[in-house]
C-alpha positions in Angstrom: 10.8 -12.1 -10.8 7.9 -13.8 -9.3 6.5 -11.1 -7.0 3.2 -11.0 -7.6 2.9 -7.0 -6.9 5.3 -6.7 -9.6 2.8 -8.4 -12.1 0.8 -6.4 -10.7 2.7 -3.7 -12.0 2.9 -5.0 -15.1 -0.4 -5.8 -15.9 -0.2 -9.3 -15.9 -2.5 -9.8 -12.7 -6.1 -7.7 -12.8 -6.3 -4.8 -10.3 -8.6 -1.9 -9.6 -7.0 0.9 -9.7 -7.4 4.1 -7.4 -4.2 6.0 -8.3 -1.4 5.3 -10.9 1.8 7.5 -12.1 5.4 6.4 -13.2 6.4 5.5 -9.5 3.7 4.4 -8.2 0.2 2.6 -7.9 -2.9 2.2 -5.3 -5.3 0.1 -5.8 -7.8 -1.8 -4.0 -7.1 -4.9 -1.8 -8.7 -8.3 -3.0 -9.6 -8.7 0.8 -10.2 -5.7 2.7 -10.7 -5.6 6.6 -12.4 -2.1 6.1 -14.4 0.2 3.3 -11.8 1.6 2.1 -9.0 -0.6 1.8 -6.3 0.4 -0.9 -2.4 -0.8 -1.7 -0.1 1.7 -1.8 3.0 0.4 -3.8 6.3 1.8 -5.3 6.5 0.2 -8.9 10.3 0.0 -8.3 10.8 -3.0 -6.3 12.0 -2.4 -3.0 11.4 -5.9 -1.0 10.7 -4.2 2.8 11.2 -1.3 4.5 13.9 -3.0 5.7 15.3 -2.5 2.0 14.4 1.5 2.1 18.1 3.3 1.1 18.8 7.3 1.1 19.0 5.9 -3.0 15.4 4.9 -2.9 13.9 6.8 -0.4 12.2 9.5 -2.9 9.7 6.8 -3.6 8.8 6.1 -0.3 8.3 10.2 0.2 6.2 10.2 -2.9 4.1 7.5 -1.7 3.5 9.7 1.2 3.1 12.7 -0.4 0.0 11.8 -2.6 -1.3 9.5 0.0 -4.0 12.3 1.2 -5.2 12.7 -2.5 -5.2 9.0 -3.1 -7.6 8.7 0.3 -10.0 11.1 -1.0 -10.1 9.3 -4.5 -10.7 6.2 -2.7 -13.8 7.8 -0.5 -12.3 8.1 2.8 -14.0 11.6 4.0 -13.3 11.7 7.9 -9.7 10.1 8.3 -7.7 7.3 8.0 -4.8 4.8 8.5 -1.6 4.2 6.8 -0.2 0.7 7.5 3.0 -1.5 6.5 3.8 -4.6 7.7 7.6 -5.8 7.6 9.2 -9.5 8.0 7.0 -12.6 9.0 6.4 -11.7 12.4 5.2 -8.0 11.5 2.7 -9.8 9.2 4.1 -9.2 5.9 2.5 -11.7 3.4 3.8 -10.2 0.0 7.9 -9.3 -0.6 7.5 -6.0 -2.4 7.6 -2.7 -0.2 3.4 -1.6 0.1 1.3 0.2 2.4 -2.2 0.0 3.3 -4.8 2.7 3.5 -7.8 2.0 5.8 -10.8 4.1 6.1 -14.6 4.2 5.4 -15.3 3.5 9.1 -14.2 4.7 12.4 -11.2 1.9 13.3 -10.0 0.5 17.1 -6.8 0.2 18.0 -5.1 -1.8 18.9 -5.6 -3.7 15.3 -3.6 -7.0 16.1 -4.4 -9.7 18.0 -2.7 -12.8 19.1 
């Protein structure tokens, strides 16, 4: 598989780690748009969340259920911002089912522009 979350994963790509357990992994993005900006991935590969099943769903409920905990680890102390992008035109640049936490700062909305 060529999904470079997945090597990620793996270990064959570099990451900094914020969180990691048998399902899933956080870590920080190469580019953030704020202080805190972590990844949020399932280590199962589920493509979208167009791709999210009542099979698979547990991993997106654990994702969300360790989310707070992971946002503390990464520093955010007054709040934050859980964001996944699906398909091209909802901005999603990498096939593999990941959220982003945003924090550090207090953030507009709305965050997209033309």
């Amino acid at each position: 598989m060529d999904c470079l979350f997945c090597k990620i994963i793996a270990g064959e790509i570099p990451s900094t780690k914020v969180y990691e357990d048998d399902d899933m992994l956080a870590f920080r993005d190469i580019n953030p748009v704020a202080p805190v900006h972590v990844i949020v991935i399932p280590k199962k590969h589920i493509a979208s969340m167009d791709e999210i099943t009542p099979e698979n769903s547990c991993a997106v409920a654990k994702i969300f259920e360790k989310i707070p905990e992971i946002a503390r680890l990464a520093g955010c102390e007054n709040g934050y911002r859980v964001v996944s992008n699906c398909g091209v035109d909802g901005g999603q640049t990498v096939p593999h089912l990941h959220f982003h936490l945003l924090g550090g700062m207090e953030l507009s909305w709305p965050v997209f522009t033309k």
